[in-house]
C-alpha positions in Angstrom: 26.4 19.8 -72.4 25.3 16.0 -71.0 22.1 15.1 -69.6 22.6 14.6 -66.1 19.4 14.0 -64.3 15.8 13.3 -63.9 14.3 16.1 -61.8 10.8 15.8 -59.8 9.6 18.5 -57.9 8.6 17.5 -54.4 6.7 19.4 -51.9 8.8 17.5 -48.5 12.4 16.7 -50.7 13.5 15.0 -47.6 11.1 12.7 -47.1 10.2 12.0 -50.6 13.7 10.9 -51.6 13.7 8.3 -48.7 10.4 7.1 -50.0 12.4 6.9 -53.4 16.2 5.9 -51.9 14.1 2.7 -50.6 12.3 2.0 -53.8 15.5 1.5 -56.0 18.1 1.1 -53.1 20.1 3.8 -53.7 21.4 6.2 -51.1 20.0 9.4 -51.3 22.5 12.1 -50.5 21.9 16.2 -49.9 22.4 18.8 -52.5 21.5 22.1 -50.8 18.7 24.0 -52.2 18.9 22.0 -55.1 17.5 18.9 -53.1 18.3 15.5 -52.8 19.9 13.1 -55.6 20.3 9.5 -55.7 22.8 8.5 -58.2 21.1 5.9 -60.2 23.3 4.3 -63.2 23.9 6.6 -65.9 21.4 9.6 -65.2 20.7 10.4 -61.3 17.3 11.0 -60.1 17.2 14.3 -57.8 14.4 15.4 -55.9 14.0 19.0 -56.2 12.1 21.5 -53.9 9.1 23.2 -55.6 9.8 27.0 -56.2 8.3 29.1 -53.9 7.0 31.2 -56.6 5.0 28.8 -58.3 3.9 27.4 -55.2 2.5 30.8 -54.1 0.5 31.3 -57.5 -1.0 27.2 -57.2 0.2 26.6 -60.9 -0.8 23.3 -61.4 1.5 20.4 -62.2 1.3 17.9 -65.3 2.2 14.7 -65.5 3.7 14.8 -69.4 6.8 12.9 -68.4 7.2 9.9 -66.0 8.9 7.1 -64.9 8.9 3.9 -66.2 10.6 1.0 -63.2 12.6 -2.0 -64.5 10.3 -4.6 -62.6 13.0 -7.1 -62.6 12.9 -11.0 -62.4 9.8 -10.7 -60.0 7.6 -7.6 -61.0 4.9 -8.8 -58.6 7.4 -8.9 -55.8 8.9 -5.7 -57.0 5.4 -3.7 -56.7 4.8 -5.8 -53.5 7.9 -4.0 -51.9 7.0 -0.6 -53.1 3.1 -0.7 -52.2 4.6 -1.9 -48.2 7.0 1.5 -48.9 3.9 3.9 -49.2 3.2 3.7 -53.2 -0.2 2.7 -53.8 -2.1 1.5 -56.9 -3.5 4.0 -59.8 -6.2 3.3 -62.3 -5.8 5.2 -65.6 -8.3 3.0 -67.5 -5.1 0.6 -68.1 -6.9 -2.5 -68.5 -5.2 -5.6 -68.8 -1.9 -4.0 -69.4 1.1 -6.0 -68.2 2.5 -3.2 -66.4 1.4 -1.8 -63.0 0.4 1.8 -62.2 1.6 3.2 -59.3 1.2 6.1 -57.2 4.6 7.5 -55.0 4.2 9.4 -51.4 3.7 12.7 -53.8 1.0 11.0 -55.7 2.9 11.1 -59.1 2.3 8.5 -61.3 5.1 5.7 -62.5 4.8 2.5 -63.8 6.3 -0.5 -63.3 7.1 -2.8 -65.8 7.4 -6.5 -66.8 11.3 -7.6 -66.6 10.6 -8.9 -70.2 10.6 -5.0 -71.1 14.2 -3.8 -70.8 17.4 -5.1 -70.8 19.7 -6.1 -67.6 18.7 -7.6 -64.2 16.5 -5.0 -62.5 14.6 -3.9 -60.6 15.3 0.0 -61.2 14.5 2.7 -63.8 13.6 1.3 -67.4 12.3 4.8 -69.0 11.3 7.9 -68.7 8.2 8.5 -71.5 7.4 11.8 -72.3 4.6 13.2 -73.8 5.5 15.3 -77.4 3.8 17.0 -79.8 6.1 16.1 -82.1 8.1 12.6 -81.2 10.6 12.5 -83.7 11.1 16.5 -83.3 11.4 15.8 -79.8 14.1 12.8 -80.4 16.5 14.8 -82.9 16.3 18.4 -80.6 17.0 15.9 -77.6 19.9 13.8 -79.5 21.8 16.9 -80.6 21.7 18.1 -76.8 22.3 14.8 -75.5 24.9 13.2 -77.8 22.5 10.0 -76.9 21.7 7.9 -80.2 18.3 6.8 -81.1 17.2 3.1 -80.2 15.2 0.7 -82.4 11.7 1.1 -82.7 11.4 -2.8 -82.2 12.6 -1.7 -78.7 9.9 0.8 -78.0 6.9 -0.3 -79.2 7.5 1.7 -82.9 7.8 4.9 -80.5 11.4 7.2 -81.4 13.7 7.1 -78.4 17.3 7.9 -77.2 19.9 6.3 -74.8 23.5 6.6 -73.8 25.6 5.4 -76.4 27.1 2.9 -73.9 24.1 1.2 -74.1 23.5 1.3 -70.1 20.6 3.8 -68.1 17.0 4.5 -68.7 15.3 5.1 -72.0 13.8 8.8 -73.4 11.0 7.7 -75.2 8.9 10.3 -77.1 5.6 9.5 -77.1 2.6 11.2 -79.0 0.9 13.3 -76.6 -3.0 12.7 -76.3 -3.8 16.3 -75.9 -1.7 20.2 -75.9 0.1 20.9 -72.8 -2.5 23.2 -70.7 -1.6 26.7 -70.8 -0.1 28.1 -67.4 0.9 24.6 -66.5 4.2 23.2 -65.5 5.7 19.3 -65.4 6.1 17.9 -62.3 9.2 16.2 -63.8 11.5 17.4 -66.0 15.8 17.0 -67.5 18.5 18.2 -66.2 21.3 19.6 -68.7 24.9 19.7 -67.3 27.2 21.7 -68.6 30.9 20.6 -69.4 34.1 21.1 -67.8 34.9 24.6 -68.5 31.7 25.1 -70.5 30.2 28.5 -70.1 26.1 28.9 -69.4 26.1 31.8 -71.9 27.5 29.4 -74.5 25.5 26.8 -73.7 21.8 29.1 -73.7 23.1 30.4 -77.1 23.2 26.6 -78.3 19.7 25.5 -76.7 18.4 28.3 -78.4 19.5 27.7 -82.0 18.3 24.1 -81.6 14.8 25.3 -80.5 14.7 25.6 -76.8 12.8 28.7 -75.0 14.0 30.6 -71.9 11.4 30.5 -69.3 11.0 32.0 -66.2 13.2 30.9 -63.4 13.5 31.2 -59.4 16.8 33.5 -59.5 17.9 31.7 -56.5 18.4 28.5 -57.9 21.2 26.8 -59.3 19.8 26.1 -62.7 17.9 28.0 -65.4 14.2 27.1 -66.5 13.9 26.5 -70.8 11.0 24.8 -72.3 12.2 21.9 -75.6 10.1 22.0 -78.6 6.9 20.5 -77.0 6.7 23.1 -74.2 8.0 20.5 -71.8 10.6 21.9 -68.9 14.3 21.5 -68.5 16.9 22.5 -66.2 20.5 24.3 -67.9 22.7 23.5 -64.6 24.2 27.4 -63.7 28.0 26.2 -63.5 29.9 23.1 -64.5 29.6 20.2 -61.8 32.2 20.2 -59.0 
């Protein structure tokens, strides 16, 4: 198993990922009913349709994971771009925080970030926070499904986190949540588990569920099944190794 994207549910795919092909520059490309993916460095970012099932019972959507933008050399120029592209500005009682809250086409939240914040040349995605119940819990189960090795505190702000062990992509980082996941609610975003060449799904369920994952309940005509990681948060198991 790899991780292998970043998945956001979208009510219009289509035009959602050109809202979000512009933002980063990245050409967005189609994947069938699995949606549209822009291949961003290290971990692509798909746009996924929302199942019709949940959409038919108005489930409501939580925002426990999110993304965090590399604002590059010019952050202000950076949220400049993305406010003329159709974000718009949030307030989540941030303050004077050195980071901006935005708003994309969807209204889901993101961030974006001083250039001081991450390494390379930006603009593009820095992080992807996400709300745990147990952090460290959260790093190891993700580590151990990942292969990705844990970065410096000093790096975080003291909170745990994983990336690549190439050193290149966005951040996990596991943040204490502020409150339990609702009950009945989903995430809005969520990881996407790849499986390896010649890797078989019932292998692969057997494993998630020794290291703690739950099944959950999944749209049987899509190409991935639905398991929840330690802190009830989401994640797509990929049906069949990539082509």
């Amino acid at each position: 198993m790899y991780l292998d994207a970043i998945a956001l549910e979208a009510r219009n795919p289509l035009a959602h990922a050109r809202f979000w092909s512009a933002a980063l520059g990245v050409p967005a490309r189609s994947r069938g009913v699995a949606g549209f993916e822009l291949c961003t460095p290290r971990v692509s970012f798909r746009l996924v349709p929302v199942p019709a099932a949940r959409t038919e019972r108005e489930e409501a959507a939580v925002t426990r994971l999110h993304l965090d933008l590399h604002g590059g050399p010019d952050q202000v120029a950076f949220t400049r771009r993305l406010l003329s592209l159709g974000a718009s500005r949030r307030d989540v009682g941030q303050g004077d925080a050195p980071w901006e809250v935005l708003a994309d086409t969807e209204d889901r939240l993101f961030c974006v970030m001083p250039g001081t914040r991450y390494e390379g040349p930006g603009p593009g995605l820095g992080a992807l926070p996400i709300d745990s119940a147990a952090p460290r819990t959260g790093r190891d189960f993700w580590a151990r499904v990942t292969g990705w090795t844990p970065v410096g505190d000093a790096d975080t702000g003291g909170d745990p986190a994983l990336r690549h062990p190439d050193g290149s992509g966005p951040v996990l980082v596991f943040c204490a949540e502020l409150g339990p996941k609702p009950a009945g609610a989903r995430n809005a975003m969520g990881l996407v588990v790849g499986l390896g060449e010649d890797e078989r799904a019932a292998d692969a369920h057997q494993r998630l569920v020794d290291l703690g994952a739950r099944p959950a309940e999944s749209d049987p005509e899509a190409p991935w099944r639905l398991y929840t990681d330690p802190s009830g948060n989401e994640f797509r198991l990929a049906a069949a190794p990539a082509t």
